[in-house]
N, C-alpha and C positions, 0 to 999 in steps of 0.2 A: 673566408667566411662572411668576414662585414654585416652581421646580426648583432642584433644587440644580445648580451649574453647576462647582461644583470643590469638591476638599475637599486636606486636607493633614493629614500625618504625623509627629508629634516624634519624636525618637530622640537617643538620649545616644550611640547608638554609629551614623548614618548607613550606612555601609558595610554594616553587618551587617542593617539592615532592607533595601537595598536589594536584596540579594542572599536575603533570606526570602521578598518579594514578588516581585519574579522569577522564582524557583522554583514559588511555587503558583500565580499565574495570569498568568506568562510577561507581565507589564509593562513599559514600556521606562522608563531612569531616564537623564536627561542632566544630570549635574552644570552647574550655571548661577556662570558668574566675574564678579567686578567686585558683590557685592550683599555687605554686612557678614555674614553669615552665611553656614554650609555646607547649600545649597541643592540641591536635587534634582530638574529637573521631570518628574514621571511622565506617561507617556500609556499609554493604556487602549484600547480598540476604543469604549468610550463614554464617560463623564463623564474629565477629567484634571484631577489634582492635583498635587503640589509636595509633597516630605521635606523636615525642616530639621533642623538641628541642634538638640535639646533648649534651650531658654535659660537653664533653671530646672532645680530638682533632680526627680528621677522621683519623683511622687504617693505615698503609702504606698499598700502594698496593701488591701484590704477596704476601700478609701473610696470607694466609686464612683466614675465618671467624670461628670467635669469639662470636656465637651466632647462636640460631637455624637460618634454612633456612626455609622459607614457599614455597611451589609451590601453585599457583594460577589455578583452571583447567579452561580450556578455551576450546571454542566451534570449534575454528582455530589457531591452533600451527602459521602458518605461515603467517595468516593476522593479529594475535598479535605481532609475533615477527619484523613487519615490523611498527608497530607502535610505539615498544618499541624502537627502534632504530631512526624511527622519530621525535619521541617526546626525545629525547638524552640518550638514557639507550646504552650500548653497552653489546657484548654477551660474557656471561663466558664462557659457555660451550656448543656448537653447538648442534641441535635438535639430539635426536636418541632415538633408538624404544626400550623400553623396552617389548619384545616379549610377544605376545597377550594380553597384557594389555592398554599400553599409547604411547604417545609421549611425551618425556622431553626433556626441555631445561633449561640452566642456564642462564640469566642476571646480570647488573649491571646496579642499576639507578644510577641518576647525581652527589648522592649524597656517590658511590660505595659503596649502601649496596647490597649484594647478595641475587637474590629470583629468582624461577622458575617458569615452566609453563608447561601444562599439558594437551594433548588433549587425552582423553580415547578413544580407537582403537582397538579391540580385534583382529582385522590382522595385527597390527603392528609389522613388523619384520625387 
């Protein structure tokens, strides 16, 4: 297979990512009881992952990440990335065209984890 079949999300503050993802691509989040940790399992219309509770302290900043990246594809690079920034995500890595394929960009939610986004565009240049 060699797809990625789930991913998952740290956060120091749970609630508050739960409800930033929600907001920009309307994810469903159901708190999971009975597991040593504050668990969240998310589903998606495609791939589903799981929020947890932070375990460790939040990374400093400008040290790259320390875990895979996901990009999210989205139907509008730039009515997402105006959401993500309204709802408090700030941007890592400004939108650009990966040539007749996409549009990416990198973010940072509240919680600075890093994840991307993705409008497919075959005249993207």
């Amino acid at each position: 297979m060699n797809t990625i079949a789930y991913f998952e999300i740290q956060s120091s503050n749970p609630e508050r990512e739960v409800m930033f993802y929600e907001k920009l691509f309307g994810w469903k989040f159901e708190k999971v009881e009975g597991i040593p940790i504050e668990y969240y399992r998310i589903t998606t219309k495609t791939i589903n992952g799981g929020l947890l509770k932070r375990p460790a302290a939040v990374p400093p900043a400008e040290h790259g990440t320390n875990a895979y990246t996901c990009s999210v594809e989205v139907d509008n690079f730039d009515r997402v990335s105006e959401l993500i920034i309204k709802n408090g995500g700030t941007i890592a890595m400004p939108k650009f065209a990966i040539p007749g394929t996409c549009w990416q960009g990198y973010f940072i939610d509240p919680d600075y984890n890093t994840f991307g986004i993705i409008e497919i565009d075959k005249n993207a240049k």
